[in-house]
PDB file of N, CA, C and O in Angstrom:
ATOM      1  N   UNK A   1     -12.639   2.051   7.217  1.00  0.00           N
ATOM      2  CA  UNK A   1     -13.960   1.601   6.808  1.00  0.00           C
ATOM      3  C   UNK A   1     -14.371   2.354   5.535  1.00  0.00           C
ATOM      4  O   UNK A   1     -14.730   3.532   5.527  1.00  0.00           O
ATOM      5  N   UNK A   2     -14.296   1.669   4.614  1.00  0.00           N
ATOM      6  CA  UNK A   2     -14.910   2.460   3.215  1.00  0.00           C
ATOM      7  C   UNK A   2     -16.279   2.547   3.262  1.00  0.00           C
ATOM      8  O   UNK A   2     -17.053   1.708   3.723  1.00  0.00           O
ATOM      9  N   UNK A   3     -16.639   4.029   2.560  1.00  0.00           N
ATOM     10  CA  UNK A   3     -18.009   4.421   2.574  1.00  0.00           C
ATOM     11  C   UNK A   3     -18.766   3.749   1.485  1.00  0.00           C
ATOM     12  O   UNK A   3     -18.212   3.545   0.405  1.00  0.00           O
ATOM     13  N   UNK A   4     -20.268   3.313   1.746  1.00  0.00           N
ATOM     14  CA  UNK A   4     -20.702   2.864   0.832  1.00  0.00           C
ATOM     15  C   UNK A   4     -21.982   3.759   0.404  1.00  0.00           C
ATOM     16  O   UNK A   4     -22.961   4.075   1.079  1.00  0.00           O
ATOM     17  N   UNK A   5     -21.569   4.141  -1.281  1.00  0.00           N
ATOM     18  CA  UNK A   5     -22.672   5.426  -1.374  1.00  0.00           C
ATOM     19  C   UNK A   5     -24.070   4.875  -0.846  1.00  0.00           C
ATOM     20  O   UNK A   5     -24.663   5.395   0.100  1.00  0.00           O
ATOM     21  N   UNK A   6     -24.631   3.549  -1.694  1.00  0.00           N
ATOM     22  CA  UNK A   6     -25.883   3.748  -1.737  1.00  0.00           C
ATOM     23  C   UNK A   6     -26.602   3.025  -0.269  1.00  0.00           C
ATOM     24  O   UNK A   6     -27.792   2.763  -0.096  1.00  0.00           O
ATOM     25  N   UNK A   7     -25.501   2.824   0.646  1.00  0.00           N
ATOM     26  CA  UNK A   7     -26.171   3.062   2.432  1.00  0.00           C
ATOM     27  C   UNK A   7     -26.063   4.444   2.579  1.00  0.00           C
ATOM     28  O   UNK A   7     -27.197   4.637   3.020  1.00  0.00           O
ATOM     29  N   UNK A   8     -25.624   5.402   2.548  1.00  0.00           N
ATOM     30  CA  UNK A   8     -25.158   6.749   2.760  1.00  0.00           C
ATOM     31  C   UNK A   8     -26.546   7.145   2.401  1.00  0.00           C
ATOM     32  O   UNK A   8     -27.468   7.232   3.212  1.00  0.00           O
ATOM     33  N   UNK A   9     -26.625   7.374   1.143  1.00  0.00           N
ATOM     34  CA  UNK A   9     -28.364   7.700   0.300  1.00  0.00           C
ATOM     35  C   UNK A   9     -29.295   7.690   0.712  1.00  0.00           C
ATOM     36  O   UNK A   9     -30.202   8.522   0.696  1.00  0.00           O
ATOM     37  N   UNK A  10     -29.176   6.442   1.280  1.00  0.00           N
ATOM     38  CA  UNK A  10     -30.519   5.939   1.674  1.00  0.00           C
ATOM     39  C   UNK A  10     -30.845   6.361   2.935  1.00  0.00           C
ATOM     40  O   UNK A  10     -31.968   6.823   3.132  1.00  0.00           O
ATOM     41  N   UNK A  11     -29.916   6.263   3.963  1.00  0.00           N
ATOM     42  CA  UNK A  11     -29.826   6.786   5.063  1.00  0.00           C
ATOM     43  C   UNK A  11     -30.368   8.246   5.165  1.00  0.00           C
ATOM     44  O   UNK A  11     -31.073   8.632   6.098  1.00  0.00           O
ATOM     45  N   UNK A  12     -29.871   9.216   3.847  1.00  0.00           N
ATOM     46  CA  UNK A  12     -30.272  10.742   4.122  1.00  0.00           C
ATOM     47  C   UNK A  12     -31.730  10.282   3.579  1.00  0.00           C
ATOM     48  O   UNK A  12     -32.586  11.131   3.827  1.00  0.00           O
ATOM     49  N   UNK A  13     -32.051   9.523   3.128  1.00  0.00           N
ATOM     50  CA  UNK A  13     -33.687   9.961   2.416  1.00  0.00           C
ATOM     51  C   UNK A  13     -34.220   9.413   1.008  1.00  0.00           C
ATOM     52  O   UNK A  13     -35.392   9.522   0.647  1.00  0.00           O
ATOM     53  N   UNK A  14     -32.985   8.680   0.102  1.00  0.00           N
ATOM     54  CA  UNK A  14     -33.096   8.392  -1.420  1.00  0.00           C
ATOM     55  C   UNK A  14     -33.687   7.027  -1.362  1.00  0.00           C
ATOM     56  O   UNK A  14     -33.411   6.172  -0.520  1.00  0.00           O
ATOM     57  N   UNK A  15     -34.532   6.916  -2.352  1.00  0.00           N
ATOM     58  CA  UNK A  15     -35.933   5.908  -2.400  1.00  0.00           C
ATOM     59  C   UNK A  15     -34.923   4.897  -3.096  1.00  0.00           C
ATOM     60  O   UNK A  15     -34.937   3.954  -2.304  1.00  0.00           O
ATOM     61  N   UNK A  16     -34.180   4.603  -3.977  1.00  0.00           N
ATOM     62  CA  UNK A  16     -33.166   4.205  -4.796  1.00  0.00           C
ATOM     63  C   UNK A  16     -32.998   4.632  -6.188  1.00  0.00           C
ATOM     64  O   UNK A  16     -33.129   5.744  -6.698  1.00  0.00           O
ATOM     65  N   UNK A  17     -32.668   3.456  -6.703  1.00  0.00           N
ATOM     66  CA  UNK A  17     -32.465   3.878  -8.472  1.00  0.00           C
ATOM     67  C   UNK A  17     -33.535   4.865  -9.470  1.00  0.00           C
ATOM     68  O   UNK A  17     -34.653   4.574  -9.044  1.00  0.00           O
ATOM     69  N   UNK A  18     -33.681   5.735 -10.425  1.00  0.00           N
ATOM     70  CA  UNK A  18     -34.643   5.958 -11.073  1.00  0.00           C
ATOM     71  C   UNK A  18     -35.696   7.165  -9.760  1.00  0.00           C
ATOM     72  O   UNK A  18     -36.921   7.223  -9.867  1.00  0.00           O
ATOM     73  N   UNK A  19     -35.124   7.784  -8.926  1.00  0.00           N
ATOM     74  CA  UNK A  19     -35.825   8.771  -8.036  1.00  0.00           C
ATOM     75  C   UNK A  19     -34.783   9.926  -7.444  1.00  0.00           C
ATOM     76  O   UNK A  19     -33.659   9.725  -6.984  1.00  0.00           O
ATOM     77  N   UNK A  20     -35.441  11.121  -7.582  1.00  0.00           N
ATOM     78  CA  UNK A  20     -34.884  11.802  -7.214  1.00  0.00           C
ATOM     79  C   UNK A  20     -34.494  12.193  -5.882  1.00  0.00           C
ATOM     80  O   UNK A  20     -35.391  11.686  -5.209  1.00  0.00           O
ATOM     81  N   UNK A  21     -33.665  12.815  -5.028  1.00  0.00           N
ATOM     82  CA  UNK A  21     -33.816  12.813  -3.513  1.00  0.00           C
ATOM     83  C   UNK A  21     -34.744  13.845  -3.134  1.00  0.00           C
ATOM     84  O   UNK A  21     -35.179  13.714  -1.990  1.00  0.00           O
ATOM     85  N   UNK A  22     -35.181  14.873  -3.807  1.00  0.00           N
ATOM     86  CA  UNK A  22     -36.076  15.660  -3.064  1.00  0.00           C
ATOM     87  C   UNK A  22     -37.475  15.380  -4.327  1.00  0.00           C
ATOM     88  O   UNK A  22     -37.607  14.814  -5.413  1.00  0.00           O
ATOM     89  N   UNK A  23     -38.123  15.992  -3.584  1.00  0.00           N
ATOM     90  CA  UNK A  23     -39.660  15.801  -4.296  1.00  0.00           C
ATOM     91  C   UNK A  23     -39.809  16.295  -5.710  1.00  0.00           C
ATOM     92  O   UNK A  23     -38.761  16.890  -5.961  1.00  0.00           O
ATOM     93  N   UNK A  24     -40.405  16.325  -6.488  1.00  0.00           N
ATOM     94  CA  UNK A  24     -40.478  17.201  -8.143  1.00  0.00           C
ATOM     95  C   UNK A  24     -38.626  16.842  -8.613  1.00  0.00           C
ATOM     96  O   UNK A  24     -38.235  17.467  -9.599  1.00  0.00           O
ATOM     97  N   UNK A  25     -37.897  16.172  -8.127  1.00  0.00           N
ATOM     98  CA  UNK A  25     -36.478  16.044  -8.706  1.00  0.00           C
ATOM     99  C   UNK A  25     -36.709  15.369  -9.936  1.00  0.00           C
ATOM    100  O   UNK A  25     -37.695  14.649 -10.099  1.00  0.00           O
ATOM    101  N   UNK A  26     -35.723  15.594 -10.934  1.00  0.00           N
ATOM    102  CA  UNK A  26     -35.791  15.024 -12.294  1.00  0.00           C
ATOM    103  C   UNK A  26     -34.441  13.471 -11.520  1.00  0.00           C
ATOM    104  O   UNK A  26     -33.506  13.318 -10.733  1.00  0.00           O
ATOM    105  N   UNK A  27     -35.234  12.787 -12.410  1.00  0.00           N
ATOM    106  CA  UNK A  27     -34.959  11.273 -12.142  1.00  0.00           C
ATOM    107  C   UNK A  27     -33.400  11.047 -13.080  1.00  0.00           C
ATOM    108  O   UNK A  27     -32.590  10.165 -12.794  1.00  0.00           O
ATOM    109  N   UNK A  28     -33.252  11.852 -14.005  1.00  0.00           N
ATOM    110  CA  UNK A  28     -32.458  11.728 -15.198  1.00  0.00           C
ATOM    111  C   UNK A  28     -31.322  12.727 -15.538  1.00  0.00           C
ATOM    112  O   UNK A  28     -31.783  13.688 -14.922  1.00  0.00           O
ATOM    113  N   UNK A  29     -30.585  13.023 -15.881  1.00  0.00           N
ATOM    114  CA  UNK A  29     -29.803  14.046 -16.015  1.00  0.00           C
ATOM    115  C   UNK A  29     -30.317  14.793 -17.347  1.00  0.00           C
ATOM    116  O   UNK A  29     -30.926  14.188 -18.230  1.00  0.00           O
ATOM    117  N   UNK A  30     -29.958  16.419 -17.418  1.00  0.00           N
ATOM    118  CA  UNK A  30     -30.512  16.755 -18.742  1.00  0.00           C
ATOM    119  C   UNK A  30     -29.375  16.340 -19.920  1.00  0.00           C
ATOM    120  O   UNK A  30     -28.238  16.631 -19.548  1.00  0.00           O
ATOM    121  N   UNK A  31     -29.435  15.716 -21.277  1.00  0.00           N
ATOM    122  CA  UNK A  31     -28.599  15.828 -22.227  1.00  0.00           C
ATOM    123  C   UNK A  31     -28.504  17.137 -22.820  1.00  0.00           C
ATOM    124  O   UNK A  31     -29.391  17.822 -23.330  1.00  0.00           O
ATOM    125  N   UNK A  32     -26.633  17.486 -22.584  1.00  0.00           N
ATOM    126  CA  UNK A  32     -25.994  18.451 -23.163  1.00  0.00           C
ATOM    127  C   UNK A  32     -25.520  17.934 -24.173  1.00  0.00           C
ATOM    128  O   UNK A  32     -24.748  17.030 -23.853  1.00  0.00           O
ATOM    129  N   UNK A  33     -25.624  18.093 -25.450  1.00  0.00           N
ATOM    130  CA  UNK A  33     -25.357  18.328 -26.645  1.00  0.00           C
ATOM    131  C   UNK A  33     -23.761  18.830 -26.710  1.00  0.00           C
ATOM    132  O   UNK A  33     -23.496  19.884 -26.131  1.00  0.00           O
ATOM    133  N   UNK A  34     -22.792  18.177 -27.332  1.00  0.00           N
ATOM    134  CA  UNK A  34     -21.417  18.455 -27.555  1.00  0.00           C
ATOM    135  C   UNK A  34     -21.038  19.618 -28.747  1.00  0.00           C
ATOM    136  O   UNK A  34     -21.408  19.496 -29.915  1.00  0.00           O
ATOM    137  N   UNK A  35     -20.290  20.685 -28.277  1.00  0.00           N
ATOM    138  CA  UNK A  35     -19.949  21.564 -29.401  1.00  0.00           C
ATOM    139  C   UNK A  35     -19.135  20.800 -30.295  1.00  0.00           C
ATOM    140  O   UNK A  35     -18.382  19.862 -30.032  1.00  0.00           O
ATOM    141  N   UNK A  36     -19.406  21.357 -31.426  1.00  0.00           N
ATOM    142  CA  UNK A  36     -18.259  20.479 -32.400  1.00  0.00           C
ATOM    143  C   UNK A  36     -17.867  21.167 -33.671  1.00  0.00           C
ATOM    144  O   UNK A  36     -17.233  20.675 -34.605  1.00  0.00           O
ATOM    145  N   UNK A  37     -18.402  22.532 -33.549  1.00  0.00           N
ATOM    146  CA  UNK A  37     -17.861  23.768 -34.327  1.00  0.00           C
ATOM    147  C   UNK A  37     -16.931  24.785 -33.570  1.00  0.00           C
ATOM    148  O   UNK A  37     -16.529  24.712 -32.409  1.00  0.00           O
ATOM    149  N   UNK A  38     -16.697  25.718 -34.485  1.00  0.00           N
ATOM    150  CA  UNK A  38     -15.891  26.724 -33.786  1.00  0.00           C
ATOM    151  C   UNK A  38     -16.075  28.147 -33.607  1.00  0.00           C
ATOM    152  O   UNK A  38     -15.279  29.048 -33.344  1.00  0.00           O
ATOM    153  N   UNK A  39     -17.701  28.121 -33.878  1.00  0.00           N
ATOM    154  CA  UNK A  39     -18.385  29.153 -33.920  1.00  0.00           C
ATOM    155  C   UNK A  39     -18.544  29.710 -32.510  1.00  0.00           C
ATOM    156  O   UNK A  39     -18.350  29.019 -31.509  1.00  0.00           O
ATOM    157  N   UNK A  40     -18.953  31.151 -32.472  1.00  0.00           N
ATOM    158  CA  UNK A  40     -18.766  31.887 -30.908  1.00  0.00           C
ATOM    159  C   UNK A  40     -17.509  32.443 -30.335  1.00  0.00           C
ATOM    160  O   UNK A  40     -16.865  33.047 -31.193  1.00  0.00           O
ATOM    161  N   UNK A  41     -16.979  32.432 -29.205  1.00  0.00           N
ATOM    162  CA  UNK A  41     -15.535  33.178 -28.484  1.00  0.00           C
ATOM    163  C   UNK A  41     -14.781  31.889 -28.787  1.00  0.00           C
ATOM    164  O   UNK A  41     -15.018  30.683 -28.720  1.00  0.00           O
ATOM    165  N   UNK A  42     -13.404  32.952 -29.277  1.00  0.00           N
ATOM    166  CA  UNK A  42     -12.209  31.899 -29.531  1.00  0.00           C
ATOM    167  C   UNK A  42     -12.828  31.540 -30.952  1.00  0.00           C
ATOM    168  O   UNK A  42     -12.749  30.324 -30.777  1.00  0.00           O
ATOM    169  N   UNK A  43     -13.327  31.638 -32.097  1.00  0.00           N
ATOM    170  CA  UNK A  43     -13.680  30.956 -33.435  1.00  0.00           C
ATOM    171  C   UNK A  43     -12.502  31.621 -33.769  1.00  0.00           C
ATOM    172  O   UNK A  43     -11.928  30.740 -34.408  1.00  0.00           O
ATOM    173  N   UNK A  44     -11.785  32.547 -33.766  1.00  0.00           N
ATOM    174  CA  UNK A  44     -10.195  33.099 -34.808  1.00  0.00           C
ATOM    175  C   UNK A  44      -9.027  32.655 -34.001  1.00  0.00           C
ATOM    176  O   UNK A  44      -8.005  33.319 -33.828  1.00  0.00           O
ATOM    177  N   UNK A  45      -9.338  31.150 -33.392  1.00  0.00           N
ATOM    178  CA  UNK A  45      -8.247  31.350 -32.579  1.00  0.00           C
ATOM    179  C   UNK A  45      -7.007  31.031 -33.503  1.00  0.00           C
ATOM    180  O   UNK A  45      -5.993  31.381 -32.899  1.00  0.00           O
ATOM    181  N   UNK A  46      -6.658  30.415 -34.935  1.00  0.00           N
ATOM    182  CA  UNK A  46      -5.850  30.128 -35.478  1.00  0.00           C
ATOM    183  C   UNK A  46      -5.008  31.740 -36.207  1.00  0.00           C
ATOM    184  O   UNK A  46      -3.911  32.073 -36.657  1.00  0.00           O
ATOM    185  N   UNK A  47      -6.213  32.279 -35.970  1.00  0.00           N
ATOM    186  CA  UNK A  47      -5.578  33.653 -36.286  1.00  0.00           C
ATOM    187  C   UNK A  47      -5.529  35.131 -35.673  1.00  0.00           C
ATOM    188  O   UNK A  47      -5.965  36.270 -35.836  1.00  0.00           O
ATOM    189  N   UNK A  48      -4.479  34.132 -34.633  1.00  0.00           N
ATOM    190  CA  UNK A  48      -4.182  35.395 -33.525  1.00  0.00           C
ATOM    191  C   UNK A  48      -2.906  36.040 -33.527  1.00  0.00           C
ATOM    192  O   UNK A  48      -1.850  35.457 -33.776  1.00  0.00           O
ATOM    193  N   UNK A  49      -3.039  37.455 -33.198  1.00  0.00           N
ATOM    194  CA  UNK A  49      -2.250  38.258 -34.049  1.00  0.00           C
ATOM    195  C   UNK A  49      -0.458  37.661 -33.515  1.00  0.00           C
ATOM    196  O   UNK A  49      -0.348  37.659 -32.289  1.00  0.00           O
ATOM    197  N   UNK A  50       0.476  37.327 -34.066  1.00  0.00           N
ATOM    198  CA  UNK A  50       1.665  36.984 -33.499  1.00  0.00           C
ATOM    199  C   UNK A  50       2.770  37.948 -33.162  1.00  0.00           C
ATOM    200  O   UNK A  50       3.681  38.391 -33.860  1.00  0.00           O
ATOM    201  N   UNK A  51       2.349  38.214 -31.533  1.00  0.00           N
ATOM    202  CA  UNK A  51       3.185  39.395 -30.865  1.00  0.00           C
ATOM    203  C   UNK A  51       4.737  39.191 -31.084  1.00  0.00           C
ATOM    204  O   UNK A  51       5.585  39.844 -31.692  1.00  0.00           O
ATOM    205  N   UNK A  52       4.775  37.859 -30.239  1.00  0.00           N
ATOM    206  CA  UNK A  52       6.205  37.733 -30.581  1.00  0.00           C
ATOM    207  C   UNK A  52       7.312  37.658 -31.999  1.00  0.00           C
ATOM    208  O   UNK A  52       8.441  37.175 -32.091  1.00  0.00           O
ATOM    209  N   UNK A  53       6.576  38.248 -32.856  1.00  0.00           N
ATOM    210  CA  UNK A  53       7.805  37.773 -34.112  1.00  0.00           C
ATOM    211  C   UNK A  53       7.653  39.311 -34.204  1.00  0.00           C
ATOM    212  O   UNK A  53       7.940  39.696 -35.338  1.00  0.00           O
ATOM    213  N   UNK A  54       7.346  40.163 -33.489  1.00  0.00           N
ATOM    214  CA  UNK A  54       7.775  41.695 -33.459  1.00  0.00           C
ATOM    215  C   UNK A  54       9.061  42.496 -32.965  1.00  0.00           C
ATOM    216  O   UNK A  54       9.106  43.721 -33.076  1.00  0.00           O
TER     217      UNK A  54
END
């Protein structure tokens, strides 16, 4: 018997689409913003020291 999420949901308590399951819940997910520099840990990674040719 395959589960079907949105009987499952509803069953624990979820109003449907556009609501959160507990009270004050954000309805939406927050937008994370994609890195797309190389600034921070790992920015020298092209220049890491090369052990092996020692």
């Amino acid at each position: 018997m395959p589960l079907d999420g949105h009987t499952y949901l509803v069953a624990q308590g979820w109003s449907g689409s556009g609501s959160g399951l507990r009270a004050g819940a954000m309805s939406r997910p927050l937008a994370i913003p994609q890195k797309r520099t190389l600034a921070g840990l790992g920015k020298d990674r092209d220049e890491a020291f090369p052990f092996w040719d020692q």
